[in-house]
N, C-alpha and C positions, 0 to 999 in steps of 0.2 A: 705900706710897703716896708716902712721902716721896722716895723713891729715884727712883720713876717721875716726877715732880714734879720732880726735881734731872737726869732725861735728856733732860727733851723738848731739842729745839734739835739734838739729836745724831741724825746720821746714823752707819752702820757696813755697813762692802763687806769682802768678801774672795774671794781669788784662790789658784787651787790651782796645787801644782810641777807639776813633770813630768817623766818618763821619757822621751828618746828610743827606744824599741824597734826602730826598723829604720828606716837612712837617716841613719848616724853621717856625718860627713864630707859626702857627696851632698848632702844638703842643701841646702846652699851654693850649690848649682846648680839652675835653673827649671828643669833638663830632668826632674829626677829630684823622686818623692814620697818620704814619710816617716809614720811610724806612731807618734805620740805618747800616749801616754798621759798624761791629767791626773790628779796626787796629791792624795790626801785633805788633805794638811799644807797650810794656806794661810797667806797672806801676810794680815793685819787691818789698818785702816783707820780709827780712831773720828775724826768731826773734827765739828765746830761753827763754825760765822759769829758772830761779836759784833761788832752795829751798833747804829747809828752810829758811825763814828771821827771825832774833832776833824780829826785830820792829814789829809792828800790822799797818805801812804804805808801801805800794806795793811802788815801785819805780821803772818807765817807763821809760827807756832813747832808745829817738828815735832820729837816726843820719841817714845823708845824705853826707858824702864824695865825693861824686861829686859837691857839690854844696861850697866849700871853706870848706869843713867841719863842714858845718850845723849843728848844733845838739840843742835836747831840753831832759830836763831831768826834771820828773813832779813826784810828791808825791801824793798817794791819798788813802783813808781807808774808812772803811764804818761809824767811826764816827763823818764825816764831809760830809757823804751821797755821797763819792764818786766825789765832789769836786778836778777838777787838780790842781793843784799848779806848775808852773815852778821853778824852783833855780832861774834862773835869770831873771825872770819876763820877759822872751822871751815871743812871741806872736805866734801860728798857728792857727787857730781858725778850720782847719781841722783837725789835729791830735787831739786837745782838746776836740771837739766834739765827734769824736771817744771814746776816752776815757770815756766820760760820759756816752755813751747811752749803750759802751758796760758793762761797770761795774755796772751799774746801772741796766741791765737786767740779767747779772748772780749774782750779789751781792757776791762774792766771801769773803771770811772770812781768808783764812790761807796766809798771805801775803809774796809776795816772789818780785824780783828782774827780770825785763823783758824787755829785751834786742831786738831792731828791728830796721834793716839798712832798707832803703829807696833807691833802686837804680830806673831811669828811663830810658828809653831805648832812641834814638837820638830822635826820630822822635816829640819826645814831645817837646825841643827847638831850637831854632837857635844856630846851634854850629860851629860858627865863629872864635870864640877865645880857642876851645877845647881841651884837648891833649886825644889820646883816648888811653885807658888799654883793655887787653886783654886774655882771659885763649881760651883753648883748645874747651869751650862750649859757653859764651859769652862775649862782648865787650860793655864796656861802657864809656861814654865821662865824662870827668873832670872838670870844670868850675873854675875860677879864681874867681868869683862871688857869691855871696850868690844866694838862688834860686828864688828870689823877684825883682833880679836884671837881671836875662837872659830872653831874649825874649822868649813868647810861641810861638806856632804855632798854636795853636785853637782846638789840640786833645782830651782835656777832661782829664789834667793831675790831676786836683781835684778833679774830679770823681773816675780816677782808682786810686788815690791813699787813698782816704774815702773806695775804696770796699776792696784792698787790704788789707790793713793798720786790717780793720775792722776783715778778714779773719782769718788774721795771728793772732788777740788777742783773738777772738773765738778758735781758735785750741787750745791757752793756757786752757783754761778752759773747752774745748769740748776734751776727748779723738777720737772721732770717727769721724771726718772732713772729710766725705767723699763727694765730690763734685759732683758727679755724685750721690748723693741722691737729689733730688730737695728739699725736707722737708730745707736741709741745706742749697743749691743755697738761697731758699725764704727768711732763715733768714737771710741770710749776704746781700740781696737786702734791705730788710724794717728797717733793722737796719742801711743801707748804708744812706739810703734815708733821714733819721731822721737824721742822723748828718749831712748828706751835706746841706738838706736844712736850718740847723738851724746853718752850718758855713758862708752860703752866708745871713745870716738874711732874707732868702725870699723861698717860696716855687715856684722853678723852676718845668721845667715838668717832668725833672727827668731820660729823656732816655739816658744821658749819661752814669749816675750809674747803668740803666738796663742793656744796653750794656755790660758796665762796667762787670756786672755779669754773663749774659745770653748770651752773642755774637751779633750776625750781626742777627738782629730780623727786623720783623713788630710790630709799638708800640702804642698802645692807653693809655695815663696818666691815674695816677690814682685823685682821690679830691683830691683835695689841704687841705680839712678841715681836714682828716686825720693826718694831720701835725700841722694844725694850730692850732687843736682842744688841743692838750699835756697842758699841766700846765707849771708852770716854773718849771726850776730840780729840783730845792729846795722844790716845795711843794709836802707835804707827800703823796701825791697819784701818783706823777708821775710813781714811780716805777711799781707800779699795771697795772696803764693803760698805761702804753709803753709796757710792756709785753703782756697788752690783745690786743695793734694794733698790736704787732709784731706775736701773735702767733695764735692769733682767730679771727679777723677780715679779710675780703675777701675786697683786695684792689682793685678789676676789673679792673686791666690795662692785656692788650694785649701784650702778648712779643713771638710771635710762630717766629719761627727760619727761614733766607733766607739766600741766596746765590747766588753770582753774577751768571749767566750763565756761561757754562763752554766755555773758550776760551776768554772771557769777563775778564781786572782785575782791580782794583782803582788804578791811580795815583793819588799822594798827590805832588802839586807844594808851596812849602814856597816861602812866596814874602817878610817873614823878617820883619813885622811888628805889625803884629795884634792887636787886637779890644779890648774895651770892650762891653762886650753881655748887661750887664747891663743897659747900659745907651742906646744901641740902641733900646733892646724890651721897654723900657720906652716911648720913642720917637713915635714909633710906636703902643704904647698904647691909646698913646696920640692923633695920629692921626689917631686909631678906634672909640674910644667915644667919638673926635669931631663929627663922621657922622654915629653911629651905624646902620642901615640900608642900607649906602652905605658900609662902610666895612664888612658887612656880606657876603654883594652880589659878592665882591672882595674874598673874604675869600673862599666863595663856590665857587667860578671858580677856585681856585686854588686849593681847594679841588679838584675839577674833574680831572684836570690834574696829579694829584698826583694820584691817584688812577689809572690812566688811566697810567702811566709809575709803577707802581707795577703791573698791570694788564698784562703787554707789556713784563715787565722780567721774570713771573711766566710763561706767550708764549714760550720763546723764551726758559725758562728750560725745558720745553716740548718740543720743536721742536729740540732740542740739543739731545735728545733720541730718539724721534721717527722717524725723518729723517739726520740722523748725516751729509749724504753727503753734502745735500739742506743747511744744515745748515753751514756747512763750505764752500760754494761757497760764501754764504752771509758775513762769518769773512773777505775771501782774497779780497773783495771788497774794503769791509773796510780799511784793508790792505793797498790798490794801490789807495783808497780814488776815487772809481773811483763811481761819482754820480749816475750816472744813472741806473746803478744795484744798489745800495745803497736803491735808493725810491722804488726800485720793491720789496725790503723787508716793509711789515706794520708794522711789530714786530720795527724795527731800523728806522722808517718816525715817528711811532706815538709817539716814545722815544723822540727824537730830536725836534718834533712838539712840545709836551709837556713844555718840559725844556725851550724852548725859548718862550712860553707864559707864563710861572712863570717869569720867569727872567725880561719881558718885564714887567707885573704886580708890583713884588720888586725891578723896577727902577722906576715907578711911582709914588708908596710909598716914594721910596728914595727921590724925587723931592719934595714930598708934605708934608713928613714928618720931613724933615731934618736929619733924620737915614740914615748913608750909609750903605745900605744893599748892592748894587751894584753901585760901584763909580766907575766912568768914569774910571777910570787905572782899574780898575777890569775887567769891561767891554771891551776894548781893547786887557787884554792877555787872556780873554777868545776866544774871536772874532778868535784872531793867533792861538791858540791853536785847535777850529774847525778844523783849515786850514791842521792841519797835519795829516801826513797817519796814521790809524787806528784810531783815535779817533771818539767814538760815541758821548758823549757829554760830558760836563762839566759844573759845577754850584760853589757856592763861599757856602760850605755846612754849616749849622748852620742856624746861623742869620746874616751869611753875614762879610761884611766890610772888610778888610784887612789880613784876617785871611788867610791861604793856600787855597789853590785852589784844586778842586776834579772833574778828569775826570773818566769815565770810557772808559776805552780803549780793546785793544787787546789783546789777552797774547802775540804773537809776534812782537807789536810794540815795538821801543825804542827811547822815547822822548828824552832821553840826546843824541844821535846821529844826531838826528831830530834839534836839539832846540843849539847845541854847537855855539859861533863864534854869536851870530845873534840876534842881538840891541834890538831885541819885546821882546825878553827872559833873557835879560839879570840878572833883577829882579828876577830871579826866580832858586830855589835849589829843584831837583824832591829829593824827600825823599826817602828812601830803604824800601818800605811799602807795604804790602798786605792785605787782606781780612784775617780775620779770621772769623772763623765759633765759635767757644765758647767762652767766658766769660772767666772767673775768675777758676785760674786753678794749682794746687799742683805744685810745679819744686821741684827737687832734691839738696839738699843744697850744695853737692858740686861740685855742677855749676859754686858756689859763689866764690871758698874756695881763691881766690887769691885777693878778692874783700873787706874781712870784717877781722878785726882784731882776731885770733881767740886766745883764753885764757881756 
């Protein structure tokens, strides 16, 4: 009773990773869709309001305790236009940007004291050197490390933590955060969007924070000049027009909702190393506008094939209801990995067909562009990976490189049984991850209660 007593005041959101599955690269461009899948591992959010404040400056203190005990603590009021200030001139340029875009569109006046822990769920680093804590609802990993310093796995932890982050400061100023309003989903997406792309200084395509928000979607970006087009914070119009992108303008991206077939589920494989995106889509920028006309041609074949395995999955969730048996003859094939019934399926030939004329395509790239999109070790534990019972296929999802690895398998298989003891695998941690179906979602604060300091 005491504990429930010591929570109320407290709200708690969290937002799940994500897998690009089809539309690595393409993306980037509104001509082309893409096939995301949202992860089990989410991004947490615990925050609280304490009002009244004497001062006329709000003061934010956002801490991470898993991470060495992270923290940042920032000052900001409306007569410095909402400007963050850290105490210790620490740096996050996500939270910062947060802060900006959301104060800046509610403009808030009666300034108070606002408190928000930061937890991540495993699947977001390598947790090598971890100790893990644990209550009755969840468990989370501890880090000797500041959070700059532990390796990612390529989930999208600056994503969910821009949607979350974002969520949790709107509920301070929004009484009525109901997440199943979409009105609300759309604002914590375009306000997600605007700080993330203006924390990485570039407008990305953005399906991670869709994700982030919406779930395991089909995605078409939206302009880019929608972002581009802002002012700097500081000039006296921004505030007008970030609230007229945020709240009147129609950003035409595509985000309608999937899900694996049933019997179907993601494995996520950490190889412990990962990428950065940035310098590969550069790379690979690089070697589109050296041949515009030949990477078109390249681009639209990969288009086809990308559609043509969305095309195969949307089959196969039909053929999972309207012949359940047909279609479970087709899983236990899988299963015993037994080929030759395997191809008698077109739903799981034209999957596999697909995946390996992409992959073949962003090894080419790879060779010609000097971006490892798919680099020979990758290439290899995907190769072994084929090889085992139940897997339908696997790709290195995103924009590649060194990042974890993404099969879609069986629900009955089990790769760590499969893969224990045995040298092609050794490189490799299957993650505790699944498919989620929604975005960005309320938890109950005391979930937390053995997690966050409470006063």
């Amino acid at each position: 009773m005491q504990i429930m007593k010591a929570m109320e005041g407290y709200r708690a959101y969290s937002a799940p990773g994500k897998a690009l599955m089809a539309g690595g690269y393409l993306v980037l461009d509104p001509k082309y869709r893409a096939y995301v899948i949202a992860l089990s591992a989410r991004m947490h959010a615990v925050v609280r309001a304490i009002e009244p404040k004497e001062s006329d400056e709000f003061e934010i203190n956002v801490s991470s305790s898993q991470f060495n005990g992270d923290h940042w603590c920032y000052t900001l009021c409306a007569e410095t236009r909402y400007l963050p200030l850290e105490k210790n001139q620490k740096k996050n340029p996500f939270i910062e940007m947060v802060l900006v875009n959301v104060f800046k569109y509610f403009q808030p006046q009666r300034a108070s004291k606002i408190e928000v822990e930061i937890f991540s769920d495993d699947g977001y680093h390598s947790q090598s050197t971890s100790v893990t804590k644990r209550n009755a609802f969840k468990q989370f990993s501890y880090h000797g490390k500041s959070i700059t310093e532990v390796p990612k796995t390529g989930l999208g932890s600056s994503a969910g933590l821009v949607v979350v982050l974002t969520t949790a400061l709107i509920s301070v100023f929004r009484d009525e955060m109901d997440l199943q309003n979409v009105k609300n989903l759309q604002l914590v997406h375009n306000l997600a969007q605007v700080a993330h792309c203006q924390a990485q200084g570039k407008v990305g395509s953005g399906f991670d924070v869709a994700a982030a928000t919406f779930g395991s979607i089909v995605y078409r970006r939206f302009s880019p000049q929608l972002i581009t087009n802002l002012p700097e914070h500081m000039d006296p119009t921004y505030v007008t027009k970030l609230q007229t992108l945020v709240d009147d303008i129609n950003w035409n991206i595509s985000n309608a909702r999937v899900s694996l077939p049933d019997g179907l589920k993601l494995v996520m494989g950490d190889v412990n190393s990962g990428s950065e995106t940035t310098k590969l889509v550069s790379k690979v920028k690089c070697w589109y506008d050296s041949d515009p006309v030949r990477g078109l041609k390249v681009y639209q074949f990969i288009n086809r094939k990308n559609e043509e395995i969305m095309t195969a999955l949307t089959e196969l969730n039909g053929l999972c209801r309207k012949d359940p048996d047909k279609y479970e003859v087709m899983l236990r094939a899988l299963d015993q990995n037994e080929e030759s019934k395997i191809q008698q399926s077109p739903e799981f030939s034209k999957i596999r067909k697909a995946v390996q004329e992409i992959r073949l395509k962003f090894r080419q790239i790879t060779q010609e562009s000097g971006a490892d999109i798919e680099p020979p070790v990758q290439t290899k534990l995907l190769e072994a990976c084929s090889r085992l019972k139940g897997v339908l296929t696997g790709v290195i999802p995103g924009a590649g490189g060194y990042d974890a690895i993404a099969l879609i398998v069986t629900a009955e298989s089990n790769l760590q049984l499969q893969t224990e003891g045995r040298e092609e695998f050794a490189a490799v941690t299957w993650l505790d991850l699944h498919q989620e179906d929604v975005g960005v979602i309320e938890e109950a604060p005391l979930h937390y209660q053995n997690f966050i300091e409470l006063t």
